[in-house]
C-alpha positions in Angstrom: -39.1 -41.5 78.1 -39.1 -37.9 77.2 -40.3 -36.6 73.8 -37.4 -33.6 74.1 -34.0 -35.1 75.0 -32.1 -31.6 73.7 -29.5 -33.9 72.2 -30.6 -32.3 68.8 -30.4 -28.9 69.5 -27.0 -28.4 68.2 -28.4 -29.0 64.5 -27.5 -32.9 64.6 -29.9 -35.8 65.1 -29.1 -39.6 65.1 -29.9 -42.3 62.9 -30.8 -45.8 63.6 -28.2 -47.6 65.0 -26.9 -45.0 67.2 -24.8 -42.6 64.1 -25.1 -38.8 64.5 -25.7 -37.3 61.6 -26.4 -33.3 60.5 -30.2 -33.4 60.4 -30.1 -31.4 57.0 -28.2 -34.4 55.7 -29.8 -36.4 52.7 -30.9 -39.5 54.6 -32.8 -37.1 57.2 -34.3 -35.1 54.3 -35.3 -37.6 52.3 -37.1 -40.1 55.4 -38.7 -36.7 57.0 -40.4 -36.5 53.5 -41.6 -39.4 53.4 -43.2 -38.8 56.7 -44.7 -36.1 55.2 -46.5 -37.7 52.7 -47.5 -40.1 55.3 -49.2 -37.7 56.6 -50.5 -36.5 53.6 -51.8 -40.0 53.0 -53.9 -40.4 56.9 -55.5 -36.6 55.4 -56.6 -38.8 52.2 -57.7 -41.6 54.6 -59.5 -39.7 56.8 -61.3 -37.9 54.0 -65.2 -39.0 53.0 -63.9 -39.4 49.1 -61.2 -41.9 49.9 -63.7 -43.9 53.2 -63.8 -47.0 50.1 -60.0 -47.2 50.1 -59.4 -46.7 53.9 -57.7 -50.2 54.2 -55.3 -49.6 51.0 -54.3 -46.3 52.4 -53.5 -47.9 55.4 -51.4 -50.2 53.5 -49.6 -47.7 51.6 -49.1 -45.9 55.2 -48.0 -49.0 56.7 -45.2 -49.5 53.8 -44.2 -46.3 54.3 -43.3 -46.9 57.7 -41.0 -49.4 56.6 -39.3 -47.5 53.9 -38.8 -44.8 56.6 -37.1 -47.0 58.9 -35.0 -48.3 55.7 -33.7 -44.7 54.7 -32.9 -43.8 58.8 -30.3 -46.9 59.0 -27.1 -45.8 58.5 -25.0 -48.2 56.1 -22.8 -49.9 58.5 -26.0 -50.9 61.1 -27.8 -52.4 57.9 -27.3 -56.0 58.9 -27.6 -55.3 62.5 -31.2 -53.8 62.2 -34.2 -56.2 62.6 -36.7 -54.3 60.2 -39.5 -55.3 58.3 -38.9 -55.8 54.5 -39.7 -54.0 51.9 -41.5 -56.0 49.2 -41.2 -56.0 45.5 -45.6 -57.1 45.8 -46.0 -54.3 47.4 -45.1 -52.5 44.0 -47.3 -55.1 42.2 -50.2 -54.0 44.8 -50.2 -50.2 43.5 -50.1 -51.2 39.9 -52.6 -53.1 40.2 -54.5 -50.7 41.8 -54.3 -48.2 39.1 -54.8 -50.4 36.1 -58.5 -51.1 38.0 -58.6 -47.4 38.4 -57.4 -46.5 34.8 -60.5 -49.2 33.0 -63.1 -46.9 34.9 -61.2 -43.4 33.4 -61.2 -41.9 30.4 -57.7 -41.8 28.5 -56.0 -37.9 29.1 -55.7 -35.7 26.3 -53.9 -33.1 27.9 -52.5 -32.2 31.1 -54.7 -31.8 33.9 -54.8 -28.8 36.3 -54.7 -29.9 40.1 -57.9 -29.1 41.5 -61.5 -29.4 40.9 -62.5 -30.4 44.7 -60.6 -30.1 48.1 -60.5 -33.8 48.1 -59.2 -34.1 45.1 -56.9 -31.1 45.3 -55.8 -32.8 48.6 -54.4 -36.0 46.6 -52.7 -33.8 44.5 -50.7 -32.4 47.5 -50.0 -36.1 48.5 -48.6 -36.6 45.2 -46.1 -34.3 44.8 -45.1 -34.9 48.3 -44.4 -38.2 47.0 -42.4 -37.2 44.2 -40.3 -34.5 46.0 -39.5 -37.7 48.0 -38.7 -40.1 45.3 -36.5 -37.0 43.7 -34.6 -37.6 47.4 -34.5 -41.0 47.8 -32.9 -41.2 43.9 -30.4 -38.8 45.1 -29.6 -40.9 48.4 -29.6 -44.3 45.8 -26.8 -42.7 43.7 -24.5 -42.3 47.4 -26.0 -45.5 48.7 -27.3 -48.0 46.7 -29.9 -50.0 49.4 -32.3 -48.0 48.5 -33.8 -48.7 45.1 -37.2 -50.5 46.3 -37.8 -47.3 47.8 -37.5 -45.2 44.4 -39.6 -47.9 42.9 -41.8 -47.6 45.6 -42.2 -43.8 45.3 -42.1 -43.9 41.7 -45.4 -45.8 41.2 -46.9 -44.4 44.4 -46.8 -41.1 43.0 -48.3 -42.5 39.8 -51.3 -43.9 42.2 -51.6 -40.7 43.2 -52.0 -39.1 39.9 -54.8 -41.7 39.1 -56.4 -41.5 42.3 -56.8 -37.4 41.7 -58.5 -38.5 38.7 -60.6 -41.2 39.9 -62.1 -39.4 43.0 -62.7 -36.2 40.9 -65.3 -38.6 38.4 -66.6 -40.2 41.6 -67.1 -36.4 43.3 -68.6 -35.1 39.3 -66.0 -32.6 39.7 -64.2 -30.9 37.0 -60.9 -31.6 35.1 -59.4 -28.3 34.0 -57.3 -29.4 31.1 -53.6 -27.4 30.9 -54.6 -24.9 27.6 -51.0 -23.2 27.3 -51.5 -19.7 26.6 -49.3 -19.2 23.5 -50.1 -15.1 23.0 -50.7 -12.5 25.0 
């Protein structure tokens, strides 16, 4: 099979299940982002900072995967699809995973400035990769309502993120900038 089958060159692009669809509509925006951040996510992975959580980032890739396939079924294949499930543990896994995360961290007392180290600065990518796709996938719920283990999903995943950042930068001794607003000129 060909990578290139030119069937998409005339700015359409078909879902699972065999429904052609614009490939600016919602469904392809919002599963093309979370590829994305799965991308995002094998950077982490293959990062020296993150080596310790290799297997749990293969996980989160894994799930991913799934709630990709999810989002590229069109409504009336839904039935007709054999994919694999999304799981309400999995949500359960990434809390837990930050709760463990948040006893080793002190509490925030301000905003924190992305940054401090590339690696870190890297997760910080990841996560708001993650939330531009949980915006999309809450505007996909509100047309089609499948798809609310995926905003769950994206919703704490983001928030692992966001801890992550955190926990790698005391692991690294880099530095938290806290947000100062500048109130005066």
């Amino acid at each position: 099979m060909k990578v290139y089958t030119k069937t998409g060159d005339q700015g359409t692009t078909m879902l699972l299940g065999g429904v052609r669809v614009p490939k600016h509509a919602l469904a392809i925006d919002t599963y093309g982002t979370v590829d994305e951040l799965n991308s995002h996510i094998g950077l982490l992975r293959d990062s020296p900072a993150y080596a310790s959580r290799k297997e749990f980032l293969i996980f989160i890739q894994d799930r991913l995967f799934t709630l990709g396939s999810h989002l590229a079924v069109h409504p009336e294949h839904e039935g007709k699809m054999k994919l694999p499930p999304l799981f309400d543990a999995d949500v359960t896994k990434i809390e837990q995973a930050i709760d463990e995360m948040e006893l080793q961290l002190e509490p925030m007392r301000s905003f924190i400035l992305p940054g401090g180290d590339i690696q870190v600065s890297h997760c910080h990518v990841a996560r708001c990769v993650c939330r531009r796709a949980e915006r999309l996938a809450t505007a996909l719920h509100e047309t089609d309502p499948r798809h609310e283990r995926a905003v769950v999903f994206l919703n704490r995943l983001s928030d692992y993120l966001f801890v992550l950042s955190r926990k790698i930068s005391k692991e690294l001794g880099a530095e938290e900038t806290p947000w100062k607003p500048k109130m005066e000129e």
